[in-house]
Biopython code that builds the backbone (N, CA, C, O; Angstrom):
import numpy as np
from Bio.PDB.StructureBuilder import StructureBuilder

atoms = [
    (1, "UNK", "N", (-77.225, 43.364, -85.257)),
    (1, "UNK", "CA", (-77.199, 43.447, -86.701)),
    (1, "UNK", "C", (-76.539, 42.205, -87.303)),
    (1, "UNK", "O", (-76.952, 41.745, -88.367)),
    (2, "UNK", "N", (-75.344, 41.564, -86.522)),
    (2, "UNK", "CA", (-74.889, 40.530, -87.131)),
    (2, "UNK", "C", (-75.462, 39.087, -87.626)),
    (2, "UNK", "O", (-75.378, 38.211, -88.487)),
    (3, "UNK", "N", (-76.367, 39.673, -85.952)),
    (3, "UNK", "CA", (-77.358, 37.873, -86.174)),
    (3, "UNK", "C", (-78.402, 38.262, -86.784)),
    (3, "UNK", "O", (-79.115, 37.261, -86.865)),
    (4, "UNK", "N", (-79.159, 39.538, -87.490)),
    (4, "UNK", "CA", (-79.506, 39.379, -88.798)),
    (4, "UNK", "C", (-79.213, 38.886, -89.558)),
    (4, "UNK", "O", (-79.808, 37.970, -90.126)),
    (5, "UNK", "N", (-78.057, 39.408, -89.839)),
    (5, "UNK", "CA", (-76.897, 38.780, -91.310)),
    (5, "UNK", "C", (-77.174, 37.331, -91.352)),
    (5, "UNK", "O", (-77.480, 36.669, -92.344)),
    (6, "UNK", "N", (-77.050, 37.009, -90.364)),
    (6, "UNK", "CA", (-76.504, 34.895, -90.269)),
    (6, "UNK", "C", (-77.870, 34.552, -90.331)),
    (6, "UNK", "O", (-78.016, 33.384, -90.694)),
    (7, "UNK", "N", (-78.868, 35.122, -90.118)),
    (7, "UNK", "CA", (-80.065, 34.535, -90.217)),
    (7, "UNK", "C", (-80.951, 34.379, -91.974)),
    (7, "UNK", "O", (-81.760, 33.601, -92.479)),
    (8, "UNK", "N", (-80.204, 35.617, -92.405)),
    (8, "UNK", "CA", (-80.605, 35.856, -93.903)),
    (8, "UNK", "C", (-79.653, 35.020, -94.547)),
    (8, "UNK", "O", (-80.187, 34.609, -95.577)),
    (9, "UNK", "N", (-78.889, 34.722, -94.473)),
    (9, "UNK", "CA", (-77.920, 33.668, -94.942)),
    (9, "UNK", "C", (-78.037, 32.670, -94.924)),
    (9, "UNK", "O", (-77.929, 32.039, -95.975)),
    (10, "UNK", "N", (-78.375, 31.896, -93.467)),
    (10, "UNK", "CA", (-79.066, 30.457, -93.425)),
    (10, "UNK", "C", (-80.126, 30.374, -94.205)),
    (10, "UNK", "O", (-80.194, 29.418, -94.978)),
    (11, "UNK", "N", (-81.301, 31.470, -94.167)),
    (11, "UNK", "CA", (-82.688, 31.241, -94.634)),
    (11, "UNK", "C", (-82.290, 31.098, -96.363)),
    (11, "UNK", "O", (-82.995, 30.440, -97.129)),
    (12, "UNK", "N", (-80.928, 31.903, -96.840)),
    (12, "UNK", "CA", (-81.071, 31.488, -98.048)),
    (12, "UNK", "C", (-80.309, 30.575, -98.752)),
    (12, "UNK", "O", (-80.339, 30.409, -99.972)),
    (13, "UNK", "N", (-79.741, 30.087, -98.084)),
    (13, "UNK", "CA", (-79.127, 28.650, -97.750)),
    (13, "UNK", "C", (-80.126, 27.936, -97.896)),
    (13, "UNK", "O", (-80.153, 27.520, -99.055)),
    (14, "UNK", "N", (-81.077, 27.534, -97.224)),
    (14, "UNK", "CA", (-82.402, 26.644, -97.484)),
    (14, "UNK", "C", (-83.175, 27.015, -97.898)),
    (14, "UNK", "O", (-84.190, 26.375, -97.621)),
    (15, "UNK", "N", (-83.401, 28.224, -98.820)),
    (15, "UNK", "CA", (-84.108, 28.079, -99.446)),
    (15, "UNK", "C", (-83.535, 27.942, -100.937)),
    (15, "UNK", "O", (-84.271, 27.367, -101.739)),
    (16, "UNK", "N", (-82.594, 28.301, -101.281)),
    (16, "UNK", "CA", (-81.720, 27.694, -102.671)),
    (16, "UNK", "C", (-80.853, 26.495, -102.647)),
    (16, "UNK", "O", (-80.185, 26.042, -103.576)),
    (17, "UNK", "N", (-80.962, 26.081, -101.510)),
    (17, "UNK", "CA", (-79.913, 24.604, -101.510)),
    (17, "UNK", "C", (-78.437, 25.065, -101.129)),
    (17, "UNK", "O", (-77.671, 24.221, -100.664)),
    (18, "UNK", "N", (-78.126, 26.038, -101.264)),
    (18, "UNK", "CA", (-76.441, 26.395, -101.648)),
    (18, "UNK", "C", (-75.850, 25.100, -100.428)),
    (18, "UNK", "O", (-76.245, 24.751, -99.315)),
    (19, "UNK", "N", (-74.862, 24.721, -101.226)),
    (19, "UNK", "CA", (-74.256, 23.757, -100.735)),
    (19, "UNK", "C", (-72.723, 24.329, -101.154)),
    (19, "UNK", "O", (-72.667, 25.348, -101.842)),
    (20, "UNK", "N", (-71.525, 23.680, -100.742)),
    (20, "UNK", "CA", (-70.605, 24.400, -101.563)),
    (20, "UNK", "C", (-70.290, 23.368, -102.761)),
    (20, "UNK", "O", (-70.564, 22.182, -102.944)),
    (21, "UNK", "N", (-69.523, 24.445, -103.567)),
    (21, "UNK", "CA", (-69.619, 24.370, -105.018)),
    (21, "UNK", "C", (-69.897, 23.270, -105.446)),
    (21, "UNK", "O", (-70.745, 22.659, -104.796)),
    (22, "UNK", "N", (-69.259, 22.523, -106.795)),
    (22, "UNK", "CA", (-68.989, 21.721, -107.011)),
    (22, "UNK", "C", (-67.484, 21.476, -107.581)),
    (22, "UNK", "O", (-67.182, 20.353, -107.984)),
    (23, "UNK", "N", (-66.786, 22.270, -107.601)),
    (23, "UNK", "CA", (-65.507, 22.156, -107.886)),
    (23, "UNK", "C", (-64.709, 23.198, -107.499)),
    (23, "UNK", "O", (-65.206, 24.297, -107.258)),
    (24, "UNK", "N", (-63.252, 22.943, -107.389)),
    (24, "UNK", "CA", (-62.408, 24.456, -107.006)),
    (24, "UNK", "C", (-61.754, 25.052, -107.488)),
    (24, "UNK", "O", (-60.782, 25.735, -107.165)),
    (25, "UNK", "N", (-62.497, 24.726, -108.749)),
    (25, "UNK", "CA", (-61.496, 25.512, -109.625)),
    (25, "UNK", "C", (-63.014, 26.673, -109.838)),
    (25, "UNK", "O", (-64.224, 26.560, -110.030)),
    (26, "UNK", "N", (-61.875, 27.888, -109.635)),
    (26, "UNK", "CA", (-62.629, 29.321, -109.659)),
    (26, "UNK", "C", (-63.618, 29.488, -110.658)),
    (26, "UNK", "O", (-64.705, 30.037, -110.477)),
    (27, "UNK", "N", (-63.184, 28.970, -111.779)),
    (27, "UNK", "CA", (-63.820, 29.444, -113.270)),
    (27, "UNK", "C", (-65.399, 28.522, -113.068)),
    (27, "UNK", "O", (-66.408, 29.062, -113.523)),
    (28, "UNK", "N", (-65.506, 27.387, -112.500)),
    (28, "UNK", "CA", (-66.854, 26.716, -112.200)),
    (28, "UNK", "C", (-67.530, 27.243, -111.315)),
    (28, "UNK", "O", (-68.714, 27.560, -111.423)),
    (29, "UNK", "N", (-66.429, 27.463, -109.809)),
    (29, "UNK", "CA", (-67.471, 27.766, -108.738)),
    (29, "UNK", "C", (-67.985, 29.193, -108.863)),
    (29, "UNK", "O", (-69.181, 29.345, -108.616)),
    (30, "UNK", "N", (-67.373, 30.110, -109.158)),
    (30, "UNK", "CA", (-67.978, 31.890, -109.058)),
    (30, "UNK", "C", (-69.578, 31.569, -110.011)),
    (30, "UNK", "O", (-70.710, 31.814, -109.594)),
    (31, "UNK", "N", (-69.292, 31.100, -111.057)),
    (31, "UNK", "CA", (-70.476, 31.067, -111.998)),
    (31, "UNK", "C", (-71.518, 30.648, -111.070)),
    (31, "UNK", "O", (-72.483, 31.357, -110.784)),
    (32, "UNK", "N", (-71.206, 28.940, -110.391)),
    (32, "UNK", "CA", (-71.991, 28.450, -109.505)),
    (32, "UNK", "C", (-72.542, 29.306, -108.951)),
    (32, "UNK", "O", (-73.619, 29.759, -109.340)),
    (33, "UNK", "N", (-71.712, 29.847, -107.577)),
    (33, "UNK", "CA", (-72.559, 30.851, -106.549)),
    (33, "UNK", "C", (-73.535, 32.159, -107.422)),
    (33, "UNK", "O", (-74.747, 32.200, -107.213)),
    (34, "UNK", "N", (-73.075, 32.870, -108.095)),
    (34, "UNK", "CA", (-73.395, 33.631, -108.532)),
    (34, "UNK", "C", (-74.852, 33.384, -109.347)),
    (34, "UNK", "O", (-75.437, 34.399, -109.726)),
    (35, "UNK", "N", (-75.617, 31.719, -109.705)),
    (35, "UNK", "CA", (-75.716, 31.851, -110.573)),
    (35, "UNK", "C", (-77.465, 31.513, -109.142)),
    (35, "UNK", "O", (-78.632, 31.905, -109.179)),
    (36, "UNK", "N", (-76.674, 30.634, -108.133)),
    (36, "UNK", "CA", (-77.382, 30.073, -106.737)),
    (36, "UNK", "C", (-78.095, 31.454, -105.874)),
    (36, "UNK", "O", (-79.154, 31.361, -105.253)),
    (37, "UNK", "N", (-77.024, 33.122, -106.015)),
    (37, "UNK", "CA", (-77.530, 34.226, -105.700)),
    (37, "UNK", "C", (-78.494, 34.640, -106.544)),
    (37, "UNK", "O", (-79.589, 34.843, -106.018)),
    (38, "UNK", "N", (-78.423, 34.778, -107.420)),
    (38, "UNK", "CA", (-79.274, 35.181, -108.616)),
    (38, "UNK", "C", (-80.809, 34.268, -108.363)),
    (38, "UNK", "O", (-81.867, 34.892, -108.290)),
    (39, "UNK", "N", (-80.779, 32.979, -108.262)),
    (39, "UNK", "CA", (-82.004, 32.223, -107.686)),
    (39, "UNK", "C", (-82.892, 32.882, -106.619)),
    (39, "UNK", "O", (-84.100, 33.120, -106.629)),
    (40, "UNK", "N", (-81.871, 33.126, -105.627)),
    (40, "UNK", "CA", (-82.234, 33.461, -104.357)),
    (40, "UNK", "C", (-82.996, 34.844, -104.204)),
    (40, "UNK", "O", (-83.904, 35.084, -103.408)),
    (41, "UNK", "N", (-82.375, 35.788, -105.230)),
    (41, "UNK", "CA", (-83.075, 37.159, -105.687)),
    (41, "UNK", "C", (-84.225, 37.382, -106.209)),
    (41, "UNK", "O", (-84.889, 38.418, -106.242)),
    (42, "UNK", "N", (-84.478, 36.083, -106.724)),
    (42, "UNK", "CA", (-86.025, 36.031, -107.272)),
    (42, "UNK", "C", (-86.810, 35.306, -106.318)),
    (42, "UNK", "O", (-87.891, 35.737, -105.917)),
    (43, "UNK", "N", (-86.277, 34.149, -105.911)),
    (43, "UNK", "CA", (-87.037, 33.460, -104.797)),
    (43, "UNK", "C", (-87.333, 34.123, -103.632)),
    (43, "UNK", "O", (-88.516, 34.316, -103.354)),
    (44, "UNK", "N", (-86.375, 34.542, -102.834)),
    (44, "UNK", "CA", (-86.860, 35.413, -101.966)),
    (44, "UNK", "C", (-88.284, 35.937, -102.017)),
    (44, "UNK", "O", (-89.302, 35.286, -101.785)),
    (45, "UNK", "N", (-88.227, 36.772, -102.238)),
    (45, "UNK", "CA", (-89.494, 37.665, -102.808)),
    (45, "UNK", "C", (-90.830, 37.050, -102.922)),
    (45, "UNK", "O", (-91.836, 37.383, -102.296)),
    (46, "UNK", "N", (-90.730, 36.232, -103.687)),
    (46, "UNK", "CA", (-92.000, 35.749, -103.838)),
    (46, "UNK", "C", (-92.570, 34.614, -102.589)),
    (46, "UNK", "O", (-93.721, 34.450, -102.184)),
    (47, "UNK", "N", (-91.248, 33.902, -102.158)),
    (47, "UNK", "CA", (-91.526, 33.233, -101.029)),
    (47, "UNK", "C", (-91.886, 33.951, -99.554)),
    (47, "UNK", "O", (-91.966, 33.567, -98.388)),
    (48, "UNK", "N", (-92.003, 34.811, -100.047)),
    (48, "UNK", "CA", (-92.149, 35.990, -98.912)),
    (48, "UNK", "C", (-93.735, 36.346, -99.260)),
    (48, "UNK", "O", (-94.703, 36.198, -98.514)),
    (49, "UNK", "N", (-93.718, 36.712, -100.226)),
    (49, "UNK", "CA", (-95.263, 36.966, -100.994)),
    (49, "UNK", "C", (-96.658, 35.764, -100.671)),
    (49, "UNK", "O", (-97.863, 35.827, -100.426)),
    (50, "UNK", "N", (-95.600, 34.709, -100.855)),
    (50, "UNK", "CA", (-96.948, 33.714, -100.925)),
    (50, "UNK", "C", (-96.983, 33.315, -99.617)),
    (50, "UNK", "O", (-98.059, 32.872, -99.217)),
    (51, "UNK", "N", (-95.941, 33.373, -98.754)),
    (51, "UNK", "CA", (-95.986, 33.016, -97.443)),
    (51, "UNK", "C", (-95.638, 31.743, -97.437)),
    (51, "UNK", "O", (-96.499, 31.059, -96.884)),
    (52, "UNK", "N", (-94.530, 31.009, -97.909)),
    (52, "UNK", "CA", (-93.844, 29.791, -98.185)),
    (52, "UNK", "C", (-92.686, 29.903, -97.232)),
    (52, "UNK", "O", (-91.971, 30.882, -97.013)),
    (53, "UNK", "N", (-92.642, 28.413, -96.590)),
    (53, "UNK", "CA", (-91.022, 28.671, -96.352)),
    (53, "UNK", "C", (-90.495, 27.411, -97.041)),
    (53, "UNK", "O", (-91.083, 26.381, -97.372)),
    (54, "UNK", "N", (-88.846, 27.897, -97.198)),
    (54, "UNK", "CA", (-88.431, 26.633, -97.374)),
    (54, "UNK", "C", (-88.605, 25.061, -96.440)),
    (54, "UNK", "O", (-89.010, 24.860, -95.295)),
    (55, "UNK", "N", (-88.136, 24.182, -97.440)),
    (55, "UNK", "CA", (-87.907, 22.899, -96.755)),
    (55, "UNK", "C", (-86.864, 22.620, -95.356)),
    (55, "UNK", "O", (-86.762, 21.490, -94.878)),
]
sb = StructureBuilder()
sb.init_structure("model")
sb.init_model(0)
sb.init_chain("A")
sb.init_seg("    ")
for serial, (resi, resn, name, xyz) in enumerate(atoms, 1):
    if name == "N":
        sb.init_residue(resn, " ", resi, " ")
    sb.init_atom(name, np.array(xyz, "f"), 0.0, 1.0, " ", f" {name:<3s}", serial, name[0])
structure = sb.get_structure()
């Protein structure tokens, strides 16, 4: 089950870019990730649909 986990993680790692943040201050980065998950929730899906993979 774990190396599921790490595998859905990498895959959405490349497929949204997530890189880490751009700054450390909390008030930038949460928005960041949150904003990089939110991408990934829609992308997913459809990259799944059309039969795309990421780069």
């Amino acid at each position: 089950m774990r190396w599921r986990i790490e595998l859905a993680f990498k895959r959405l790692k490349s497929l949204i870019g997530l890189r880490a943040p751009p700054a450390k201050d909390p008030r930038i980065a949460k928005p960041w990730i949150l904003a990089h998950f939110l991408i990934a929730l829609v992308t997913e899906p459809l990259s799944q649909e059309l039969g795309v993979s990421p780069p």
